[in-house]
C-alpha positions in Angstrom: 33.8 28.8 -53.9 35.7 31.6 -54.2 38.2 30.7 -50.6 39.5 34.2 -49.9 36.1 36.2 -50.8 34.3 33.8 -48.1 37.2 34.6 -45.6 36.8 38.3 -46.4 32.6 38.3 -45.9 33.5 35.8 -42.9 35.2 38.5 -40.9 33.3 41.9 -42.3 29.9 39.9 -42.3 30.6 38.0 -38.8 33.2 39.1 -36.9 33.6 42.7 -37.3 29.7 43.1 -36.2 30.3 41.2 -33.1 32.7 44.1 -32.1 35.9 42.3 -33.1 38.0 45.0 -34.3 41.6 44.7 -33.1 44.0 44.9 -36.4 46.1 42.1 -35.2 43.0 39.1 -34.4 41.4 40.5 -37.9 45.2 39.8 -39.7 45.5 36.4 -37.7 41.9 35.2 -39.4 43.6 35.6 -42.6 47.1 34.6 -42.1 45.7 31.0 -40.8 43.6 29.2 -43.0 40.5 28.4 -41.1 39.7 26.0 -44.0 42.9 23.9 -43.1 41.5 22.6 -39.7 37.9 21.8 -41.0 36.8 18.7 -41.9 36.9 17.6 -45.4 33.3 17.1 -45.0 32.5 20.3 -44.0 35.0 22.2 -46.3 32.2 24.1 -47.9 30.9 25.8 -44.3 34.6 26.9 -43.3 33.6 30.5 -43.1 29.6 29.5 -41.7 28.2 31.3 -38.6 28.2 28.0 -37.2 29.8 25.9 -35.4 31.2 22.7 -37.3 31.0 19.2 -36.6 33.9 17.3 -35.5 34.4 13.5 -34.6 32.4 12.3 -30.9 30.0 14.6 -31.5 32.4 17.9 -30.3 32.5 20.8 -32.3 34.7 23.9 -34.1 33.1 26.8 -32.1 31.8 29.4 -34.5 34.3 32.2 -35.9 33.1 35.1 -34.0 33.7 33.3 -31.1 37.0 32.4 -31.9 37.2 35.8 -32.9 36.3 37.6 -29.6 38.1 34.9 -27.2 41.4 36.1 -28.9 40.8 39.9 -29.1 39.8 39.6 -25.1 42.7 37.7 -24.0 45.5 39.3 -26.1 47.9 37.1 -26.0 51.7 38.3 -25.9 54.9 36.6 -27.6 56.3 35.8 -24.2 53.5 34.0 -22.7 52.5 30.1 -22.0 49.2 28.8 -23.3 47.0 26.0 -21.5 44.3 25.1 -24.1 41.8 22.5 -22.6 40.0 21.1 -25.8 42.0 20.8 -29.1 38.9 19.8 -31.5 40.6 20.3 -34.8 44.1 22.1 -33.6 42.4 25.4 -35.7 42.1 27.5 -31.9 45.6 26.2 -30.9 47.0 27.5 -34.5 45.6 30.9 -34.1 47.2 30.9 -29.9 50.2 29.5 -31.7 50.8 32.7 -33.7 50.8 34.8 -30.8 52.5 32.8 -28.1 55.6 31.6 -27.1 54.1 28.1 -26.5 50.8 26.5 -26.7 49.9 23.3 -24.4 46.7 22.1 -26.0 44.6 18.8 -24.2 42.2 16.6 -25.9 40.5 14.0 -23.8 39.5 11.8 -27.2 42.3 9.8 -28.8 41.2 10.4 -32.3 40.8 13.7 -32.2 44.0 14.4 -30.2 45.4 12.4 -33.6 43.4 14.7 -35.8 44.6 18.0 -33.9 48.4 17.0 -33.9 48.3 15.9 -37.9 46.4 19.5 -39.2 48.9 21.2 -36.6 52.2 19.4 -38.7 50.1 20.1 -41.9 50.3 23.2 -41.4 53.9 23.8 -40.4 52.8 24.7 -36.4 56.0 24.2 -34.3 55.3 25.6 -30.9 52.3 23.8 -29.8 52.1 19.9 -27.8 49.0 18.1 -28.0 48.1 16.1 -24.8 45.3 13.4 -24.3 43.9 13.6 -20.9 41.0 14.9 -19.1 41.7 18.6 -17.8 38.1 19.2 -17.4 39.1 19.6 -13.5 42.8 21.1 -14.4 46.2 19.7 -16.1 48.0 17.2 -13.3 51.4 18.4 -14.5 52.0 20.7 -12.1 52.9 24.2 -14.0 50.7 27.6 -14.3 50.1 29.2 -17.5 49.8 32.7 -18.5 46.9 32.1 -20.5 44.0 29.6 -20.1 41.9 29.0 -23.0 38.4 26.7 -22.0 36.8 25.1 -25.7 33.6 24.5 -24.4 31.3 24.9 -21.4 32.2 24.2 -17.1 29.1 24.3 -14.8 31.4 26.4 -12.3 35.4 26.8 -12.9 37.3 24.4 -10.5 39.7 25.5 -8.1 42.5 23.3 -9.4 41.7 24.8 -12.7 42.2 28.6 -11.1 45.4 27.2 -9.3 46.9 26.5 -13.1 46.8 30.3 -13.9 49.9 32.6 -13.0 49.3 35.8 -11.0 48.9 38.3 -13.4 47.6 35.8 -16.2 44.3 35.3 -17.5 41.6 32.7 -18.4 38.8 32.7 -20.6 35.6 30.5 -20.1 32.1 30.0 -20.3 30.8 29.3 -17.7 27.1 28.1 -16.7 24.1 25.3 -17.7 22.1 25.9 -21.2 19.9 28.4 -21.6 22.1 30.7 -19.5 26.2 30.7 -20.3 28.3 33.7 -19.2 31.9 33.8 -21.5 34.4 35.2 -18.4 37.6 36.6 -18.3 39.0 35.9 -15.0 42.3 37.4 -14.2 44.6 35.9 -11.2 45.8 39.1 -9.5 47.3 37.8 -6.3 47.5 34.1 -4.8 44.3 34.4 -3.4 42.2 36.5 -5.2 40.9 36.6 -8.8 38.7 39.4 -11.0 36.2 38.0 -12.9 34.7 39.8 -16.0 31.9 38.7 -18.3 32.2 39.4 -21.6 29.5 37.9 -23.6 26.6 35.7 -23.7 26.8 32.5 -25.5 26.0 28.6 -25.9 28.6 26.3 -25.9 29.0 22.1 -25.3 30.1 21.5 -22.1 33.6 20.2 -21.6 33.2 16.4 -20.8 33.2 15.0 -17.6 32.7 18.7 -16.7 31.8 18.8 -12.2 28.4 20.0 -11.8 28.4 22.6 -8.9 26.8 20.8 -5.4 23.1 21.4 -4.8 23.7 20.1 -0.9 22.1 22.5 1.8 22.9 22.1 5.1 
């Protein structure tokens, strides 16, 4: 296989048709090697329209989703990342080049180990890998610029929206299978927050992810 031909037909073939066409996400997609973070396994479908299979049955979300999650948050060289599902360490390396510093959390010991090992491998300095369960938020008491969600919430928890600085950003999908909304939602005061949806899409659900309550009263 012909690596840097795939990456090429990967982002004109993919990415670019899904409406991706900031210079900077298209240049990031090149400068870190999506093939580096993939399973040895599934070397060959680095560049696929697919999503890739990782260890506990999770999943690599599919390049034109990673795509569009970083051209719609645009993330700045000043700004704090909270990543809540570190799969491979692949979506933290791409926040990585872009932030200041990248907290990425992985509720499965093994892949937490996978993420932090492909991270050194590749020479990734600014980014700590963290086993716990955020699916409801981080218990470590800071706010983040940025929020990225790797997979699905039924609704977005409050503590979750508490984590995000006013004036910073989250993106998440958000809904139950067939129906899954990817959001922006932007924290513009203490109180109040402006939520955008962006694209349609099916993603795994985060685990342990709160169902919303189906209690009338």
């Amino acid at each position: 296989m012909n690596i840097e031909q795939a990456r090429f037909n990967m982002i004109e073939q993919q990415i670019r048709p899904w409406d991706v066409l900031d210079l900077d996400v298209l240049e990031l997609l090149v400068v870190v090697k999506r093939e580096s973070f993939v399973p040895l396994a599934y070397r060959a479908l680095a560049f696929a329209d697919s999503e890739i299979p990782l260890p506990h049955g999770e999943h690599m979300l599919a390049p034109r989703v990673e795509a569009r999650i970083l051209q719609e948050l645009m993330v700045k060289k000043h700004e704090n990342v909270l990543e809540i599902g570190a799969g491979s360490g692949y979506m933290a390396a791409l926040l990585a080049h872009q932030a200041r510093h990248v907290t990425t959390v992985e509720i499965e010991p093994e892949l937490k180990t996978l993420a932090e090992k492909n991270l050194a491998d590749y020479g990734v300095t600014n980014v700590d890998v963290v086993q716990a369960d955020a699916s409801q938020g981080l218990d470590n008491g800071q706010q983040y610029d940025v929020i990225v969600v790797s997979g699905s919430l039924p609704v977005v928890p409050e503590k979750l929206l508490s984590q995000i600085k006013v004036g910073g950003r989250m993106f998440v999908v958000v809904g139950n299978a067939p129906a899954m909304t990817a959001q922006i939602i932007t924290r513009t005061s203490d109180v109040a927050y402006d939520t955008v949806g962006v694209f349609e899409t099916l993603i795994k659900p985060l685990r342990n992810a709160v169902a919303p309550s189906h209690f009338k009263f």
